[in-house]
ZAZA-794753 format. One line per 8 residues: number of its first residue (from 1); for each residue x, y, z of N, C-alpha, C, O. Coordinates in steps of 0.2 Angstrom, whole numbers, always signed. Last residue first. Layout:
N
NUM) X:Y:Z:X:Y:Z:X:Y:Z:X:Y:Z ~ ...
% end
This chain:
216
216) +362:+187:+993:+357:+194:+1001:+351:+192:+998:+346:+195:+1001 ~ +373:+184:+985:+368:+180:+990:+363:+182:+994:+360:+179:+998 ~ +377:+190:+972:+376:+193:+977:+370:+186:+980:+365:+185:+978 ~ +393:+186:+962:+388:+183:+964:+383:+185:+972:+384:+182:+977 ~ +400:+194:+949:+398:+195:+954:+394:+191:+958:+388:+194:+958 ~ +412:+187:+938:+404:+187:+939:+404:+188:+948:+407:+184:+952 ~ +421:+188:+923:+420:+190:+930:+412:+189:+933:+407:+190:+930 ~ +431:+177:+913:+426:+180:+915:+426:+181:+921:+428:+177:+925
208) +446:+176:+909:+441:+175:+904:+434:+177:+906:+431:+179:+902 ~ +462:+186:+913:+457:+182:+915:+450:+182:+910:+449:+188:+907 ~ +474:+186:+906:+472:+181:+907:+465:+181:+912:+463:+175:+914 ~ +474:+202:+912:+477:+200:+905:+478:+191:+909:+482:+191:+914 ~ +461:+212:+916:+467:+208:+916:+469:+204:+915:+466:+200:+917 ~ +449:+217:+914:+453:+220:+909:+458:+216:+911:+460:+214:+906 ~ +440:+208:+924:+438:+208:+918:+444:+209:+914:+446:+205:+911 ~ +443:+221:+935:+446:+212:+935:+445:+209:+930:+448:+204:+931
200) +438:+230:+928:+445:+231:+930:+448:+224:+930:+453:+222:+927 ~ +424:+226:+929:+428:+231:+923:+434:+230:+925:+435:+225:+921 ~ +423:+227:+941:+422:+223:+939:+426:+222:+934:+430:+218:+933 ~ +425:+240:+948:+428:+236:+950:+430:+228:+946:+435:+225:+946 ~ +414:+245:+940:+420:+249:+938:+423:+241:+939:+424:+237:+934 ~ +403:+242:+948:+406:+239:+941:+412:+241:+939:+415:+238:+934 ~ +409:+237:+967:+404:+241:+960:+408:+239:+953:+413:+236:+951 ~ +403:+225:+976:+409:+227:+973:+407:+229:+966:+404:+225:+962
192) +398:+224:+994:+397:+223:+986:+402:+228:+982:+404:+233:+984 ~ +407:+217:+1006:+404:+221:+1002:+405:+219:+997:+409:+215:+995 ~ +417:+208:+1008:+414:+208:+1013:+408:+214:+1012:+404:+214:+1016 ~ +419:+191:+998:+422:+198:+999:+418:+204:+1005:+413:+202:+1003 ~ +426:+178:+993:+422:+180:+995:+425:+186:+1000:+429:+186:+1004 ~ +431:+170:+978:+433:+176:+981:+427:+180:+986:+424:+184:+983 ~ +435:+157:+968:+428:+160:+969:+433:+165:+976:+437:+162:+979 ~ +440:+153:+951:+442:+153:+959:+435:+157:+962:+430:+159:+958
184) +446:+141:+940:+440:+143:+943:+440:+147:+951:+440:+143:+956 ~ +453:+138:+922:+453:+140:+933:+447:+142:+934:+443:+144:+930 ~ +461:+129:+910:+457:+134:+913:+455:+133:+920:+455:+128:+923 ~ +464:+121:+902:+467:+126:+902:+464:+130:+906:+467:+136:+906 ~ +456:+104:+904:+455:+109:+902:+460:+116:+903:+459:+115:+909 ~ +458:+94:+910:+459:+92:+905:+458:+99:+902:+459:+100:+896 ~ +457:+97:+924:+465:+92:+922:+465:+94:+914:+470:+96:+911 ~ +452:+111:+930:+451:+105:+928:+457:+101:+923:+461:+104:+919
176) +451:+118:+945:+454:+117:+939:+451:+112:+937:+448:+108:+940 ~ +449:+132:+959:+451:+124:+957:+451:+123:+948:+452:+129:+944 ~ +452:+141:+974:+453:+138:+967:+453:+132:+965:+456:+127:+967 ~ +446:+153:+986:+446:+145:+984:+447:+145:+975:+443:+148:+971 ~ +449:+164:+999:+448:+161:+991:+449:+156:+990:+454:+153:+994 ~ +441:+175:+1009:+443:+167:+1007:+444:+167:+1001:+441:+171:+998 ~ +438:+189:+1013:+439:+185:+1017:+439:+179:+1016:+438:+176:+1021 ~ +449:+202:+1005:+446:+197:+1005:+447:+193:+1010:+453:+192:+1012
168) +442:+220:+1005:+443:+216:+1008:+443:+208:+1006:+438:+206:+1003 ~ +448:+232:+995:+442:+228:+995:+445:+222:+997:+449:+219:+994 ~ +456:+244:+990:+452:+243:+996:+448:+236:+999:+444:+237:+1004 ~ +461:+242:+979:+453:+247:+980:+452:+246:+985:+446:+245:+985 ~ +473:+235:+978:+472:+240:+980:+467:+247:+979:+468:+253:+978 ~ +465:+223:+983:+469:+226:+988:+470:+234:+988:+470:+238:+992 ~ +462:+221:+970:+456:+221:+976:+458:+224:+981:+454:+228:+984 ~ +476:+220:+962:+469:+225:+961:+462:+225:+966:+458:+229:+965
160) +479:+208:+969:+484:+217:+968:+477:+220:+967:+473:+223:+971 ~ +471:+199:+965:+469:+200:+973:+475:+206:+973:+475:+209:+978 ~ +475:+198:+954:+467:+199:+955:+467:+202:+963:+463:+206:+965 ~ +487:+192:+951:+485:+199:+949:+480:+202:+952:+481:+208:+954 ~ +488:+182:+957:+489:+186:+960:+488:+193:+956:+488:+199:+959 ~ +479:+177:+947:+474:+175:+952:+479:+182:+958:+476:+186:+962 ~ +489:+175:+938:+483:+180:+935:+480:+179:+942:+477:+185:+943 ~ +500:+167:+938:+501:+176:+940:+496:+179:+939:+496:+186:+939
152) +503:+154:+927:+504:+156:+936:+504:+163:+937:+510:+166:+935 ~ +487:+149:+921:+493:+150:+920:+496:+153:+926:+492:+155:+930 ~ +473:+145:+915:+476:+143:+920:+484:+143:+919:+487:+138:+918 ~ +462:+162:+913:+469:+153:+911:+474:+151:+914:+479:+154:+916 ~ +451:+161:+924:+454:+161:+921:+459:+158:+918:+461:+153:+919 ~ +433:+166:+932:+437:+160:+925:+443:+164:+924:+442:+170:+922 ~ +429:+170:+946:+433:+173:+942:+435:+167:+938:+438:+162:+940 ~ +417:+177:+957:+418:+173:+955:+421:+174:+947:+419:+178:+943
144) +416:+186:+973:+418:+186:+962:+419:+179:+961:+423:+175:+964 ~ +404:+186:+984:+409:+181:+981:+408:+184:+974:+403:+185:+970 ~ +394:+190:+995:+397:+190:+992:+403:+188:+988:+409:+189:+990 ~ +386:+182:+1007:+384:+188:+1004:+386:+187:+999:+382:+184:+995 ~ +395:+163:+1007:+394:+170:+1010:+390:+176:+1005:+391:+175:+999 ~ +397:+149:+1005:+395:+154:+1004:+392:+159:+1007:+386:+159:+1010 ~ +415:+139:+1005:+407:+142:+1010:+403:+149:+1008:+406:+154:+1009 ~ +419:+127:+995:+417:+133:+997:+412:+136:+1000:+406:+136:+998
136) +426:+115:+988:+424:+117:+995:+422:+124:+996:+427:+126:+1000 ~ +425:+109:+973:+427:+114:+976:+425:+114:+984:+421:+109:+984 ~ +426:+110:+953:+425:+105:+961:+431:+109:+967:+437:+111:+966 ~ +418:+114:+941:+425:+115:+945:+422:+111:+952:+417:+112:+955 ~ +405:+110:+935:+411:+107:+932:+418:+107:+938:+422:+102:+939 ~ +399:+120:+941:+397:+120:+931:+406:+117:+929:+410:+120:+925 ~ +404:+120:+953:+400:+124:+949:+404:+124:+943:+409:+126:+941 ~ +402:+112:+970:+403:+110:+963:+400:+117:+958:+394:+118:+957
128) +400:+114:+981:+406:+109:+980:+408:+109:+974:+413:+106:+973 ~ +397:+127:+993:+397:+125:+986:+401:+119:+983:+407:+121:+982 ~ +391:+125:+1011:+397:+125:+1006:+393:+123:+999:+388:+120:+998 ~ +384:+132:+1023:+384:+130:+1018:+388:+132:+1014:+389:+138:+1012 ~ +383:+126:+1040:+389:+132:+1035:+387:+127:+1027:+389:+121:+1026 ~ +375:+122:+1049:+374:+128:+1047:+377:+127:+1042:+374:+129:+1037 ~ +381:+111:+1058:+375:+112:+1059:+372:+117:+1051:+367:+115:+1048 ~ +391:+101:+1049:+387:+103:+1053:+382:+104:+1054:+377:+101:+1052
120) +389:+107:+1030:+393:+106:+1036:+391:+108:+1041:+390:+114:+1042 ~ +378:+105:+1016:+378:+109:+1024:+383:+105:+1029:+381:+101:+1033 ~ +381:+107:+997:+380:+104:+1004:+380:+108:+1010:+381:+114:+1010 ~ +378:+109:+982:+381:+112:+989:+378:+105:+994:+374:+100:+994 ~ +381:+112:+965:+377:+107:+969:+381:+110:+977:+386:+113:+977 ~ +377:+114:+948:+381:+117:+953:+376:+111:+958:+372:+107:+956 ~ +378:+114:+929:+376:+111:+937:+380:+115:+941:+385:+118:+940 ~ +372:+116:+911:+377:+116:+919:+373:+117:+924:+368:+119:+925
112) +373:+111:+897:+369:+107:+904:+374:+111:+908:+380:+109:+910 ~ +369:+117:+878:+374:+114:+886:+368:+114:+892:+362:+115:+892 ~ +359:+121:+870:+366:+117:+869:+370:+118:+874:+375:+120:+872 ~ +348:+129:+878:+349:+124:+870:+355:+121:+869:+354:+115:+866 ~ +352:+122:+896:+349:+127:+890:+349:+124:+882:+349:+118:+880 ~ +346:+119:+909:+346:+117:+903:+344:+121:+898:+339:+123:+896 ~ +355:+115:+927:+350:+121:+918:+353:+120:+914:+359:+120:+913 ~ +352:+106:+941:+356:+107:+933:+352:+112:+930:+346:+112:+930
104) +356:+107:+956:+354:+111:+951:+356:+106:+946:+362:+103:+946 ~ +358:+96:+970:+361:+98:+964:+355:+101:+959:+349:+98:+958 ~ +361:+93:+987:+358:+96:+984:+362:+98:+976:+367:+102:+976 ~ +366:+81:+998:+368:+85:+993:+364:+86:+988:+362:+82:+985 ~ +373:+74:+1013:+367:+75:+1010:+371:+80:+1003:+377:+82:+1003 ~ +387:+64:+1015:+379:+65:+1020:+373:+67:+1015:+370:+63:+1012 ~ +396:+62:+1000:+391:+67:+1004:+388:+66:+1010:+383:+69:+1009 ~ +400:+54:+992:+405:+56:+995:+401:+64:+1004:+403:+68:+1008
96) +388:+45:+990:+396:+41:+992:+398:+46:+997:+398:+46:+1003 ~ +371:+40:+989:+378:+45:+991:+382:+42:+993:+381:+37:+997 ~ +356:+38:+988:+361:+36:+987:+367:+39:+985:+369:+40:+979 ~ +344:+42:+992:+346:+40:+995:+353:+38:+995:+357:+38:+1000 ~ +336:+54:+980:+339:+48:+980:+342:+45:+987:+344:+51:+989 ~ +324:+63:+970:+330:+61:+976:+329:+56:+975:+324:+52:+972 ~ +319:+78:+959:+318:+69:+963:+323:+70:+965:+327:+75:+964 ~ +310:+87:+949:+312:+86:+955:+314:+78:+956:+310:+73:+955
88) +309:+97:+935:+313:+90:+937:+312:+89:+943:+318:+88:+944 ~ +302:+112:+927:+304:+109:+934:+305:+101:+935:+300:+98:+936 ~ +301:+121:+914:+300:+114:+916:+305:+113:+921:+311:+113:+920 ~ +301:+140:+911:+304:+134:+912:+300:+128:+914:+295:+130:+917 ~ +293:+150:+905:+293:+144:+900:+297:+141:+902:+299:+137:+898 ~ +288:+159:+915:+296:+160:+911:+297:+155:+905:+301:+156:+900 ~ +281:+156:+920:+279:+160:+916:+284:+161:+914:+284:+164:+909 ~ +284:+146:+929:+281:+142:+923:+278:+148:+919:+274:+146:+914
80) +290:+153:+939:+294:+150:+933:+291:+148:+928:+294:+149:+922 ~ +279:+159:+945:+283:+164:+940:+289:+161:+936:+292:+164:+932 ~ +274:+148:+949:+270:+152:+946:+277:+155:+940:+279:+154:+934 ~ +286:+147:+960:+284:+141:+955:+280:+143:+950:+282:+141:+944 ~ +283:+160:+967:+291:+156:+965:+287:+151:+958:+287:+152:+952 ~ +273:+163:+975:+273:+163:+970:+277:+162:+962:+276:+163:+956 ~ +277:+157:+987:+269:+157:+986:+269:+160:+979:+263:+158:+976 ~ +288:+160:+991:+288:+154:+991:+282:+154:+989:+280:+148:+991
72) +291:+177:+981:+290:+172:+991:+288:+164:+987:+287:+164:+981 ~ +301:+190:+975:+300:+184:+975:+297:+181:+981:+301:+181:+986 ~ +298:+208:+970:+299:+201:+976:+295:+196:+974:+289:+195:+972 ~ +307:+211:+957:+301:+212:+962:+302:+208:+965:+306:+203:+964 ~ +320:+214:+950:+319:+218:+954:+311:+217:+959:+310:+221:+963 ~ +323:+197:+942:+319:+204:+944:+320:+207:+949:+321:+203:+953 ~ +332:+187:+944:+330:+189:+936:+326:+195:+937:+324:+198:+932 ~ +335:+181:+957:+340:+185:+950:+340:+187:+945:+344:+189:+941
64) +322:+176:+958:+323:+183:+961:+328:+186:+958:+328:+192:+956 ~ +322:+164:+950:+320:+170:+948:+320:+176:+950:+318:+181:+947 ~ +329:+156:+958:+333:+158:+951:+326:+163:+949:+327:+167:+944 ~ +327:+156:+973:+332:+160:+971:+334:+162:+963:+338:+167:+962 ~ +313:+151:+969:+313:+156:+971:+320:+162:+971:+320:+168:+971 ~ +318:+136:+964:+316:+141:+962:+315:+150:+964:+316:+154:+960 ~ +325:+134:+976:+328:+135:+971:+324:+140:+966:+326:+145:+965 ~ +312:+133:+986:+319:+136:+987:+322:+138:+979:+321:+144:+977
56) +306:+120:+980:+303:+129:+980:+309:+135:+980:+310:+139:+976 ~ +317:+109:+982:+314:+111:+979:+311:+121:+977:+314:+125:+975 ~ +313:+112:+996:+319:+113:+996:+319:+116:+986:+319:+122:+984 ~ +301:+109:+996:+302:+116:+1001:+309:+117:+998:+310:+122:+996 ~ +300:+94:+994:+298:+101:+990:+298:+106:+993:+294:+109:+990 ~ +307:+84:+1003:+311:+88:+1000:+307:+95:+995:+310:+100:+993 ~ +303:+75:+1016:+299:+79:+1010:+306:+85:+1008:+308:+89:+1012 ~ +319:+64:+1018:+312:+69:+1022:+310:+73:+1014:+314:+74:+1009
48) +326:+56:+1014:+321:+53:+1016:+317:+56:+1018:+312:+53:+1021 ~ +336:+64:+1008:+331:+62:+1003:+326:+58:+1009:+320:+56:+1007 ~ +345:+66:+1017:+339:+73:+1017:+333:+67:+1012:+328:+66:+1014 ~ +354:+58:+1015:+351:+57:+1020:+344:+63:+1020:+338:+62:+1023 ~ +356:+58:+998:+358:+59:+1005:+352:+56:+1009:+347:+54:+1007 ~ +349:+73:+987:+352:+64:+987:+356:+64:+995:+358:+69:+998 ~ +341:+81:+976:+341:+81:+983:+345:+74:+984:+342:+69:+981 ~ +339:+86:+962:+339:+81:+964:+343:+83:+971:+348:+87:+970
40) +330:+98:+947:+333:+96:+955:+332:+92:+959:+327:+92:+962 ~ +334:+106:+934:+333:+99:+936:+336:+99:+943:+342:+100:+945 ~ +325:+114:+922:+329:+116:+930:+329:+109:+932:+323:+107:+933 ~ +326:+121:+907:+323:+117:+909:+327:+116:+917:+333:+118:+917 ~ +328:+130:+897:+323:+129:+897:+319:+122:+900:+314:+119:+899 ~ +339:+147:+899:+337:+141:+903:+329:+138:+903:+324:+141:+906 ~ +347:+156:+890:+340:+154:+892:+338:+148:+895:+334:+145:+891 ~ +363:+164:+894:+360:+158:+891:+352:+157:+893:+351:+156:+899
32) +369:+169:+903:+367:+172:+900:+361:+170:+895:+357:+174:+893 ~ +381:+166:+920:+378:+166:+912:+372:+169:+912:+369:+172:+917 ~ +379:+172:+934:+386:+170:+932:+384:+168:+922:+390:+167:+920 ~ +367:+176:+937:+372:+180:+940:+378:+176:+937:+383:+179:+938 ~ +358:+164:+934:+359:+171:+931:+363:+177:+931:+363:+181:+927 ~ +364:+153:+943:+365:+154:+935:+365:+158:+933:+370:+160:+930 ~ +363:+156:+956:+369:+156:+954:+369:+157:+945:+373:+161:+942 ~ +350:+154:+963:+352:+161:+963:+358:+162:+959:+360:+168:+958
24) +351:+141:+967:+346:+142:+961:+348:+151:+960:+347:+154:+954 ~ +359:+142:+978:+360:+138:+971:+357:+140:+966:+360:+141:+960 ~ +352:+151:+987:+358:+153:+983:+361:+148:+978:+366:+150:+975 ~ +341:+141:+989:+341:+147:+988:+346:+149:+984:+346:+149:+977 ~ +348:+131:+996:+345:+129:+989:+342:+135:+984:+342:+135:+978 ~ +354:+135:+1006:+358:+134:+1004:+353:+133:+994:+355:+135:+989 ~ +340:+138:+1015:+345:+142:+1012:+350:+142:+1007:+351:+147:+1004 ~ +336:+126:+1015:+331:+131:+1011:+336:+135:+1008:+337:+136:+1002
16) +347:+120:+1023:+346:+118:+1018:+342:+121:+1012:+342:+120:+1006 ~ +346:+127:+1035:+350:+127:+1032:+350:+125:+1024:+353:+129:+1020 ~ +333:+120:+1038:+335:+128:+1038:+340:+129:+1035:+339:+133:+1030 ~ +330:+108:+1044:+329:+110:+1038:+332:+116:+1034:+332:+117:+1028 ~ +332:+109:+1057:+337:+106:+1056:+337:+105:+1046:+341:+103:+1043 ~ +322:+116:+1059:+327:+119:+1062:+333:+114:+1058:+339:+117:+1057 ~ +310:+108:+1057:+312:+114:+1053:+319:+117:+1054:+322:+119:+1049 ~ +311:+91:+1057:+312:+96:+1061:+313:+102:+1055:+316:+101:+1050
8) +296:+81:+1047:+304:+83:+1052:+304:+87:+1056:+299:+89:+1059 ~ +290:+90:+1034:+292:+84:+1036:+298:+85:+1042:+303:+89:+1041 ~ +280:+102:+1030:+288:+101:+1031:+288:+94:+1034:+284:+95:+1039 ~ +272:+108:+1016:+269:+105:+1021:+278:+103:+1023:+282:+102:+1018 ~ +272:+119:+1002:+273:+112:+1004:+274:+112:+1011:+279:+115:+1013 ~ +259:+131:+996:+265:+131:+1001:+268:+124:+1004:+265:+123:+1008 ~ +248:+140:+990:+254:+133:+988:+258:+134:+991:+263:+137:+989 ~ +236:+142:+1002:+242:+145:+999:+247:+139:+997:+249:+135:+1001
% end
C-alpha cells in the first residue's frame, strides 16, 4: 500500500498530519483559481524526521475540498496527479521564528499563494500565515474567514450580524497589511454556518470576501 513508513514517535507526529491536513484543505474553500502546481516545505526541527506523511497530509486535505468521495492517504497522491497537479516537497532545518513549520504554496497561472501553520506544545495547531496576512490562529472545525477594507466599523458590523443569528463566536483574530487597504480576519464559530448566513456577511458594506473554512 503507498503509504510512507514514520520516522520517530507517531504520537508526537500527530498533531502535525493534522495540521498539514487542514492547510492543504484551505485553498479551495477560500479561491477559485486552478492550481497547477503544490509546493511543500516542512522547515524546523521536524525537518530532521521523514516528513512524507506530512506531505500525504496535504495532499489529501486539498482534494477532499474538491469532492464529495473519500479521500485516504492510499489514494490522496493518485487523485492529485489526476488533477494535473505537480507536487514539490522538501525541508530545511533552518528557522528563525519557528521550532517547526509547515508551508503550502499553490501555484496558479498568475499568482503564488501560501499558507503555513505551526503546533504549540503538544497539540494546538495554529495558522500563522494565509496568503500574505500574518497571524496566530488556532484552528478549530470552523472559521469565516472575512477580507475587508480596512476601515473602522466593518469587522463590528460582522460580528452584529452573527450575534444576531445566533451564531456563537469563539475567537477572532485580525491582521493587515501595511501596504495594502485591506484585512484579513478569521472568526472561529462553533457550527456550520449556512449560505444565507454567508450571503448576508458578503452584503456588508466593506467587506470584499467571505469564505467558509470547514476543517471536519
Amino acid at each position: 500500500i503507498n503509504m510512507p513508513e514514520i520516522s520517530g514517535d507517531l504520537a508526537d507526529m500527530k498533531p502535525y498530519v493534522l495540521l498539514s491536513e487542514k492547510l492543504g484543505k484551505i485553498y479551495y474553500q477560500a479561491e477559485n483559481a486552478r492550481v497547477h502546481t503544490i509546493e511543500i516545505i516542512c522547515s524546523g526541527e521536524i525537518a530532521r524526521s521523514d516528513t512524507s506523511l506530512l506531505a500525504l497530509s496535504v495532499l489529501k486535505g486539498f482534494v477532499s475540498s474538491t469532492t464529495s468521495e473519500r479521500i485516504s492517504f492510499v489514494n490522496a497522491r493518485q487523485a492529485v496527479r489526476q488533477m494535473g497537479v505537480e507536487v514539490i516537497s522538501s525541508r530545511t532545518t533552518e528557522l528563525k521564528k519557528y521550532t517547526n513549520l509547515i508551508t503550502v504554496r499553490f501555484l496558479t497561472d498568475d499568482k503564488e499563494l501560501s499558507v503555513s501553520g505551526t503546533v504549540l506544545g503538544r497539540d494546538m495547531q495554529l495558522l500563522v500565515d494565509f496568503f500574505g496576512y500574518h497571524m496566530d490562529f488556532e484552528l478549530s472545525p470552523y472559521v469565516i474567514a472575512v477580507q475587508n477594507q480596512d476601515v473602522p466599523g466593518v469587522i463590528g458590523r460582522v460580528g452584529t450580524l452573527l450575534g444576531e443569528r445566533q451564531i456563537n463566536i469563539a475567537t477572532l483574530r485580525w491582521s493587515r497589511k501595511e501596504e495594502k487597504e485591506r484585512a484579513q480576519s478569521f472568526i472561529s464559530v462553533d457550527s456550520p454556518v449556512d449560505p444565507e448566513t454567508l450571503a448576508a456577511l458578503q452584503g456588508i458594506d466593506g467587506v470584499l470576501r467571505v469564505s467558509l473554512l470547514d476543517f471536519t
